[in-house]
C-alpha positions as a Python dict, from the first residue, in 0.01 Angstrom:
ca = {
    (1, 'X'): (0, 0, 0),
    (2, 'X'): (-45, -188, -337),
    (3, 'X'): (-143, -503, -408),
    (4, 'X'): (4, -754, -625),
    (5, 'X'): (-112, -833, -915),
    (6, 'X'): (-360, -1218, -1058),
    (7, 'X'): (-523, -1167, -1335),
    (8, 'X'): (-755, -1482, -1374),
    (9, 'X'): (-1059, -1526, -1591),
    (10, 'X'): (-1058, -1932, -1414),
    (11, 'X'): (-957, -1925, -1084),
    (12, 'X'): (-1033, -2085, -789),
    (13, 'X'): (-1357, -1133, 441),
    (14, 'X'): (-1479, -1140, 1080),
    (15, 'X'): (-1817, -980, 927),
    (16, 'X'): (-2152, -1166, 777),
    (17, 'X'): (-2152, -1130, 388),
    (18, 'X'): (-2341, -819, 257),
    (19, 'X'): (-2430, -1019, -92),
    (20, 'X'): (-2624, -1359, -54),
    (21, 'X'): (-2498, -1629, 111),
    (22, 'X'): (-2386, -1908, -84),
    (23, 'X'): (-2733, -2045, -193),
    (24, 'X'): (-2770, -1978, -550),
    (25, 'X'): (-3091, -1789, -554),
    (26, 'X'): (-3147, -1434, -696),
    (27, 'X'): (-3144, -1204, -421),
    (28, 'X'): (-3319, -857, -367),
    (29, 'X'): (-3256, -537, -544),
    (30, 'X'): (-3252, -202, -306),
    (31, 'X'): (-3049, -97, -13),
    (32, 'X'): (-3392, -120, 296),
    (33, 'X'): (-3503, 203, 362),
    (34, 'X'): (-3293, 337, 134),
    (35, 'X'): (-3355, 632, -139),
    (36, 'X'): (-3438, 531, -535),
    (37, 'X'): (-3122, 569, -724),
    (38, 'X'): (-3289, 488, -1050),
    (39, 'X'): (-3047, 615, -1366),
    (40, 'X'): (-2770, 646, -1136),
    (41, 'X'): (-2415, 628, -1302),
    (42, 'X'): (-2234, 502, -998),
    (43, 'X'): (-2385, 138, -975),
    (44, 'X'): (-2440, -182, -1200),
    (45, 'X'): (-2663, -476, -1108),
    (46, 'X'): (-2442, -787, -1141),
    (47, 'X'): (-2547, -1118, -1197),
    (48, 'X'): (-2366, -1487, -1101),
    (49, 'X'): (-2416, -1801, -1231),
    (50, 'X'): (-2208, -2080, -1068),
    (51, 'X'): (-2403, -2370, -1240),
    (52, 'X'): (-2667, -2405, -1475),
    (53, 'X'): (-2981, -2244, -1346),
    (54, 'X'): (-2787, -2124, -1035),
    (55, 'X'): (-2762, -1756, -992),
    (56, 'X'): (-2766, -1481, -728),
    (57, 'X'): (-2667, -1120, -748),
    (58, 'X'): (-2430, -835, -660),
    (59, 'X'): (-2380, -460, -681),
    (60, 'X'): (-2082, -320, -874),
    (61, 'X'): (-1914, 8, -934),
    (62, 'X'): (-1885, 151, -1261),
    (63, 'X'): (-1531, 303, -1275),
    (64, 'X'): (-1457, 303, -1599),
    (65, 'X'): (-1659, 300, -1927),
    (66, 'X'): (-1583, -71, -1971),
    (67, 'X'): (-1453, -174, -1575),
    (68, 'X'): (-1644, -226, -1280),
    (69, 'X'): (-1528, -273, -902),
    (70, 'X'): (-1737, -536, -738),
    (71, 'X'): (-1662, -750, -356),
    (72, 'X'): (-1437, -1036, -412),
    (73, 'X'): (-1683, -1303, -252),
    (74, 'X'): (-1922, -1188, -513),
    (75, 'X'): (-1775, -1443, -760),
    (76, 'X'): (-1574, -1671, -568),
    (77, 'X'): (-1713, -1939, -394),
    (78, 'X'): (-1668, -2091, -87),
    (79, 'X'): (-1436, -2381, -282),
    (80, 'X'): (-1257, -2108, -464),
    (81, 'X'): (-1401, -2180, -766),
    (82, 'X'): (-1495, -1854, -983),
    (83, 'X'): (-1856, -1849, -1169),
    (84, 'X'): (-1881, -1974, -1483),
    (85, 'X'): (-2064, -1663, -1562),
    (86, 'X'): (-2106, -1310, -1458),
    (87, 'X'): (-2285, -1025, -1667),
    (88, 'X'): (-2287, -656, -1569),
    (89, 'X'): (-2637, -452, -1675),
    (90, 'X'): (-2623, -99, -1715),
    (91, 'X'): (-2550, 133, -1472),
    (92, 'X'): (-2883, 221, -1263),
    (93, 'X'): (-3103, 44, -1412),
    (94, 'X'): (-3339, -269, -1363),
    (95, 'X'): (-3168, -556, -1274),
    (96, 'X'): (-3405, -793, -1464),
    (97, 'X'): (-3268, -615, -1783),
    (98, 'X'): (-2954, -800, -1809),
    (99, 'X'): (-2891, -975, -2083),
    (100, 'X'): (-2665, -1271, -2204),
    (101, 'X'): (-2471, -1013, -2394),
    (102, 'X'): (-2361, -843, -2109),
    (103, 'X'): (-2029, -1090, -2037),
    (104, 'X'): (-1745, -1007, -1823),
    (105, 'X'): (-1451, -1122, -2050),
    (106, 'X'): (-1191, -1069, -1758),
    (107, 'X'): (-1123, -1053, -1395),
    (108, 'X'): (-832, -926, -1196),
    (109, 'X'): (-835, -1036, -786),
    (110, 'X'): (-519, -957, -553),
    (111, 'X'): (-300, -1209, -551),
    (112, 'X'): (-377, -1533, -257),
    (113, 'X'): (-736, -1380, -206),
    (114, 'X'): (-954, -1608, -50),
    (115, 'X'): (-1320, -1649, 103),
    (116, 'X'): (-1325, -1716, 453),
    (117, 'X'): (-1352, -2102, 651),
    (118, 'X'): (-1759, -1976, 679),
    (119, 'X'): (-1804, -1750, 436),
    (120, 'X'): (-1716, -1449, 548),
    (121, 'X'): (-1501, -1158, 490),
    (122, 'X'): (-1122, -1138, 445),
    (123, 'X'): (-838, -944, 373),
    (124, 'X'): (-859, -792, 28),
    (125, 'X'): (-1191, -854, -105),
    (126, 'X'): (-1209, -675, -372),
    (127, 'X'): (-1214, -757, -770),
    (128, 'X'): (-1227, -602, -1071),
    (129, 'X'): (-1391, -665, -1409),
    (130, 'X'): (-1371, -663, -1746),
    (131, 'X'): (-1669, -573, -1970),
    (132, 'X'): (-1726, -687, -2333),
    (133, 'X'): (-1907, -373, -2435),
    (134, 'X'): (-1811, -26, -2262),
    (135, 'X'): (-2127, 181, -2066),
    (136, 'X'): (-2200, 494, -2050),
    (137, 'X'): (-2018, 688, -1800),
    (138, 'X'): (-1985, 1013, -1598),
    (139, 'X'): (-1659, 1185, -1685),
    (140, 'X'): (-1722, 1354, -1357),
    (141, 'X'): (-1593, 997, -1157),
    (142, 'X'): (-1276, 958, -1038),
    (143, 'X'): (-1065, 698, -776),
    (144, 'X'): (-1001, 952, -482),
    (145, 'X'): (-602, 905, -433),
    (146, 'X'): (-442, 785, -40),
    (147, 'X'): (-439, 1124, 44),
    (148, 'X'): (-778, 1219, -11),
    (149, 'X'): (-892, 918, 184),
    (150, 'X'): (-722, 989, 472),
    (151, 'X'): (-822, 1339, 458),
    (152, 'X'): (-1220, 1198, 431),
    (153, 'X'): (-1139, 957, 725),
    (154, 'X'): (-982, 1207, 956),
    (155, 'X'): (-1306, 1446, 880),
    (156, 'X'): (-1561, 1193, 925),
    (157, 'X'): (-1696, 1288, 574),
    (158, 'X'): (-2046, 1165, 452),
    (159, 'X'): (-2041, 885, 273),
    (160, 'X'): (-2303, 764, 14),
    (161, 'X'): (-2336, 384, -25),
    (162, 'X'): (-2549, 243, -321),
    (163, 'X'): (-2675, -119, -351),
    (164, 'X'): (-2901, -337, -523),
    (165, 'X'): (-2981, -570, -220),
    (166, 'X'): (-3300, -703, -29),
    (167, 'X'): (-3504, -443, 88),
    (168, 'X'): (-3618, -604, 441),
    (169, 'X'): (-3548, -862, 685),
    (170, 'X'): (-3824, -1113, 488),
    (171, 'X'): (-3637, -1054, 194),
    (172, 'X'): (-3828, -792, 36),
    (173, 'X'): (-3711, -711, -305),
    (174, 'X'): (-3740, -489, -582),
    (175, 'X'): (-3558, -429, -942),
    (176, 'X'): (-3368, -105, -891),
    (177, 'X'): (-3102, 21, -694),
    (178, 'X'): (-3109, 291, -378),
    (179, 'X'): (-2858, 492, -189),
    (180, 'X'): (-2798, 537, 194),
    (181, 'X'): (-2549, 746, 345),
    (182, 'X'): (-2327, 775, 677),
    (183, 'X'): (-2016, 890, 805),
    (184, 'X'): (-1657, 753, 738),
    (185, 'X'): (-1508, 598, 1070),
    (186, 'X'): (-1183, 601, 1207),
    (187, 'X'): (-1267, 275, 1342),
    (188, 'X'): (-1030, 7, 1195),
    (189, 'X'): (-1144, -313, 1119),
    (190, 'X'): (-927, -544, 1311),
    (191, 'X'): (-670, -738, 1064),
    (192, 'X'): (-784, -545, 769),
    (193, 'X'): (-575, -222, 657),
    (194, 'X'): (-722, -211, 313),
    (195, 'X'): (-1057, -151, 465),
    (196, 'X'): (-1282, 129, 613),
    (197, 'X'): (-1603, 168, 768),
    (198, 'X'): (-1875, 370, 758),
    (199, 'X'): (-2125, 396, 1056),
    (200, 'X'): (-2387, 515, 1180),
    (201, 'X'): (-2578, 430, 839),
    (202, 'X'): (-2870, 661, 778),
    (203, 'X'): (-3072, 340, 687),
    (204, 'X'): (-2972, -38, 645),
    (205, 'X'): (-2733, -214, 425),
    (206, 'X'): (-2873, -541, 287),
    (207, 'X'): (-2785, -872, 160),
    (208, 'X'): (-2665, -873, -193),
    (209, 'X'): (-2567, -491, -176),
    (210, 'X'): (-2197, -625, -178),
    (211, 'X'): (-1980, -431, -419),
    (212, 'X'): (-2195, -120, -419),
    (213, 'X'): (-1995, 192, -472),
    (214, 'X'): (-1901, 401, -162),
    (215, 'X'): (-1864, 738, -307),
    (216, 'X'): (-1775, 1091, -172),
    (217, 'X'): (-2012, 1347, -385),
    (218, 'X'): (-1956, 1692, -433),
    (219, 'X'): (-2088, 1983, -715),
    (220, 'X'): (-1816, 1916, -922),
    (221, 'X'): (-1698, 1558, -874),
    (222, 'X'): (-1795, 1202, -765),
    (223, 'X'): (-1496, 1038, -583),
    (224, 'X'): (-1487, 679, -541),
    (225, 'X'): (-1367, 563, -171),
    (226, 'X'): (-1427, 194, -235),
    (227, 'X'): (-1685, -76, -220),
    (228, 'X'): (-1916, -273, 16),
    (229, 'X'): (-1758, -564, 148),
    (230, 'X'): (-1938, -660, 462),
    (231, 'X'): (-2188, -547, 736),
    (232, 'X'): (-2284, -678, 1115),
    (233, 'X'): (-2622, -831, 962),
    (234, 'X'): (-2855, -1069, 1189),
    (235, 'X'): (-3096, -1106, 906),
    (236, 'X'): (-3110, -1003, 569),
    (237, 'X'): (-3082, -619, 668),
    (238, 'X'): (-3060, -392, 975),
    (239, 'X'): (-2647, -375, 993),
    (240, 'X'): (-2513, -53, 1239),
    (241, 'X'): (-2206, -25, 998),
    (242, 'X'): (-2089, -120, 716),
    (243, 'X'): (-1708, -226, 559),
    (244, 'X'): (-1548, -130, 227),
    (245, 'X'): (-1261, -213, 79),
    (246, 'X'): (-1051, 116, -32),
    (247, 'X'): (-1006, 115, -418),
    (248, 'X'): (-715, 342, -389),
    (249, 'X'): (-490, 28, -232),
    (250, 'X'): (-555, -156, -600),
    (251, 'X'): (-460, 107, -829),
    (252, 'X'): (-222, -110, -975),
    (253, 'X'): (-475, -391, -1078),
    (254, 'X'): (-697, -149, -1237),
    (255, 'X'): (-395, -77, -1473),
    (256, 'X'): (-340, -358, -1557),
    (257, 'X'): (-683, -484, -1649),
    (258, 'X'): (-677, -124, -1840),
    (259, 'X'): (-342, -253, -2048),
    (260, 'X'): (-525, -615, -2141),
    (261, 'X'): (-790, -466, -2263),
    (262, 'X'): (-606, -167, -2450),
    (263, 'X'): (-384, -496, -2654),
    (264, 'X'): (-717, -671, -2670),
    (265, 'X'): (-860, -365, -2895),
    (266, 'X'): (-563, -339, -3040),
    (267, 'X'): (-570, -697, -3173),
    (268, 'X'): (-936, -643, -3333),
    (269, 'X'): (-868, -314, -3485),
    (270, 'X'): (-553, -535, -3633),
    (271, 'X'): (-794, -818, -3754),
    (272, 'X'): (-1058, -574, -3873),
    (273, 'X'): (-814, -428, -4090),
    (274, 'X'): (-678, -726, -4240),
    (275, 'X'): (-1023, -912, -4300),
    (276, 'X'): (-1117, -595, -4509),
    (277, 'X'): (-788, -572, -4708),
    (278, 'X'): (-852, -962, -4760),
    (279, 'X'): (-1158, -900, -4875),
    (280, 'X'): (-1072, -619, -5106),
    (281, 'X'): (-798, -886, -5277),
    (282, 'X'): (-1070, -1180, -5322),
    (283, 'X'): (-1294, -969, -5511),
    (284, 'X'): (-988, -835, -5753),
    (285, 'X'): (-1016, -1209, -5827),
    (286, 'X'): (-1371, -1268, -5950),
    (287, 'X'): (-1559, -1189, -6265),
    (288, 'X'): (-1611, -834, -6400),
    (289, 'X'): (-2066, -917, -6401),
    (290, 'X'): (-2014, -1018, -5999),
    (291, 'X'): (-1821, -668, -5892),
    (292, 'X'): (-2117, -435, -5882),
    (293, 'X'): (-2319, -659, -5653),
    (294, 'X'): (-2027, -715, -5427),
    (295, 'X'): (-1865, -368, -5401),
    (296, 'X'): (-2192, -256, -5259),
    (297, 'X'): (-2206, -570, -4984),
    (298, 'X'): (-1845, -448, -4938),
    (299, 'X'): (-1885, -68, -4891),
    (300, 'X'): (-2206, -162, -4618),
    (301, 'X'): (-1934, -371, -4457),
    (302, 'X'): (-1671, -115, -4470),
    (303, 'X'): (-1890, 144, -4316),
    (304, 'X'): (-2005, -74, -4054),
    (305, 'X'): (-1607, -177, -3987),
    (306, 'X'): (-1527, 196, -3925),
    (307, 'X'): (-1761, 228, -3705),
    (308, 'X'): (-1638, -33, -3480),
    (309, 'X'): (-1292, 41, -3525),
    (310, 'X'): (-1378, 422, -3472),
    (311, 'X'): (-1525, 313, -3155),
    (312, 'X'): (-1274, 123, -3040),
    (313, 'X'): (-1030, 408, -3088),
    (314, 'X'): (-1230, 622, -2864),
    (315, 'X'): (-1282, 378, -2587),
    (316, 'X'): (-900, 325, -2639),
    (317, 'X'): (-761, 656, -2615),
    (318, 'X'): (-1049, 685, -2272),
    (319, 'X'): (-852, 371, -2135),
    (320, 'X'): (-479, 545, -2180),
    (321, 'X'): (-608, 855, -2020),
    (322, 'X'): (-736, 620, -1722),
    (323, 'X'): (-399, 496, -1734),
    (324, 'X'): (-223, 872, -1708),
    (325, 'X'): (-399, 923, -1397),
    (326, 'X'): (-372, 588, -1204),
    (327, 'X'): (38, 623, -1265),
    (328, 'X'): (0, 908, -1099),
    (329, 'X'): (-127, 710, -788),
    (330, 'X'): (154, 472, -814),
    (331, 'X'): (396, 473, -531),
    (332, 'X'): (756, 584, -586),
    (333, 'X'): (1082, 588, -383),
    (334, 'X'): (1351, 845, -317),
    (335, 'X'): (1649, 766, -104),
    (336, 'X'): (1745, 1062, 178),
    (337, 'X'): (2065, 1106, 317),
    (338, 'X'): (2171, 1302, 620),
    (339, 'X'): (2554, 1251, 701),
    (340, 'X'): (2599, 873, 702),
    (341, 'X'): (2227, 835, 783),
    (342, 'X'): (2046, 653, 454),
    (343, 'X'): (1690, 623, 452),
    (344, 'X'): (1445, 537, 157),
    (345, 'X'): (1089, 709, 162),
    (346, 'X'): (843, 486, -84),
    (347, 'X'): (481, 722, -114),
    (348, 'X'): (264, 810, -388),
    (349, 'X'): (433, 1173, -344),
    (350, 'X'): (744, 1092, -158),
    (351, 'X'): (968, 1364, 78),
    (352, 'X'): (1286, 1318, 315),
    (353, 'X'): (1230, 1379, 665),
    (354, 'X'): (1312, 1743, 800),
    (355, 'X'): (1721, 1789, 769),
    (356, 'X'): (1775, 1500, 508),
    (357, 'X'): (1792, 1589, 148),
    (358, 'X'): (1706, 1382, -160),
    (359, 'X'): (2016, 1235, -328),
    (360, 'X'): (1843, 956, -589),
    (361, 'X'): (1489, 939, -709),
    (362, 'X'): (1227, 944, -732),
    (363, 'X'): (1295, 616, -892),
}
């Protein structure tokens, strides 16, 4: 089941919050107990400011080279109010290394998401963000589809969970991230399809490790199952389980943040272009002594516009193939007939029932 579609930059889950409560103080950095995941590709420290001098963090999951999955009540408060500020460091590493470069320049939420009356965790917490300035990223990551999930789920496959929250019930902390694992429940979480759970946890989930990747890792591949949402905490750690929301119900919102930010590259190659072929006409324009000095100032700044439009090509053409594959996960509909009997089948990979044949689709 998809969800529809907000994309927001200003906007306005029952389980305690896995990222800091709503006091806007920096929180701690490692999942308690947990194993170092320095250098790890999966996760990004993330850091909120609601007002001025009033931060706390989050854990994120890098899924693209410039878009990262992150809890939903990581940026909303409880008024609905979104921060005034979030930056994303780079993945693995210390989250006292993020800089004010490191902007989010858009957000896409399900539509009518909302923080719970206390704080806690709803339906559809789950966002995803835009990043000024792609990171480096493992080609080996991919969004496991609804099939694969429900394969993992049936299994009881072992998860791995990565966080940069507090590291003990006093509130412990420490810079980099760490990675716990545990198996993935067939325990629903009671009026909350779009989630899972993962229990028992081979350590503890923390406060502030909301929006950590959960991740199915194999020898060939890194399949990402969704990310933390919630957990049964008492204090700042020691939860039994642990929620996620599954990133395979969102597809569709990760395409379209993918599309804005394909026309937003689109529009600086455009302007790149057309500030050098300005340039290039102003200088036909000045005196014949002033042309040496400036075609060299102009070939530096040609070279350095390549670049950037080179780059932007690449991260481009990374976002369409992105694209490609999340169509694929799109749901379709065929329409099966048996005598007078009509029935239409919607699925990511749709088939009629035994003894009714496809007459239209899929469409």
């Amino acid at each position: 089941m998809l969800k529809n579609i907000k994309l927001v930059f200003s906007v306005t889950i029952s389980l305690t919050l896995a990222s800091v409560a709503m006091i806007f103080a920096p929180q701690a950095q490692a999942i308690e107990n947990g194993v170092d995941a320095t250098g790890s590709a999966y996760v990004v420290p993330i850091l909120i400011e609601f007002a001025q001098n009033e931060f706390f963090t989050c854990s994120g999951a890098l899924i693209a080279p410039s878009i990262v999955a992150t809890a939903g009540h990581c940026i909303l408060n409880e008024t609905g109010a979104m921060s005034e500020k979030i930056l994303v460091g780079d993945p693995g590493t210390s989250s006292e290394a993020i800089n004010s470069s490191q902007l989010v320049t858009s957000v896409a939420i399900p539509r009518g998401y909302k923080i719970g009356a206390n704080g806690d965790v709803t339906v559809d917490d789950i966002v995803f963000l835009a990043l000024s300035e792609p990171k480096k990223f493992d080609p080996n990551i991919r969004l496991a589809s609804e099939a694969e999930v429900t394969s993992l789920k049936d299994s009881h496959a072992q998860l791995r969970l990565y966080g940069y929250g507090n590291t003990s019930d006093g509130g412990s902390k420490a810079s980099f991230p760490s990675y716990i694992e545990g198996s993935f429940s067939s325990s629903p979480i009671l009026n909350q399809p779009d989630s899972g759970v993962v229990e028992p946890l081979a350590a503890n989930t923390c406060k502030g490790d909301s929006g950590g990747p959960v991740l199915r890792i194999s020898g060939t591949e890194v399949l990402v199952i969704g990310v933390i949402t919630g957990t049964n905490l008492r204090n700042n750690c020691g939860a039994s389980y642990t929620s996620f929301s599954l990133i395979s119900r969102y597809s569709n919102l990760i395409f379209s943040l993918a599309l804005k930010q394909i026309n937003q590259m689109d529009q600086l190659v455009k302007k790149i272009n057309s500030d050098a072929v300005k340039g290039i006409a102003s200088v036909t324009e000045l005196s014949l002594s002033k042309i040496a000095s400036i075609q060299s100032e102009a070939d530096t700044l040609a070279t350095a516009n390549q670049k950037i439009i080179t780059d932007q090509e690449i991260a481009i053409d990374k976002l369409k193939a992105e694209i490609a594959t999340l169509k694929e996960l799109l749901p379709k509909t065929i329409v099966c007939t048996k005598g007078k009997v009509v029935k239409k089948v919607v699925a990511v990979k749709p088939t009629c029932p035994i003894g009714q044949k496809s007459s239209i689709g899929p469409l």
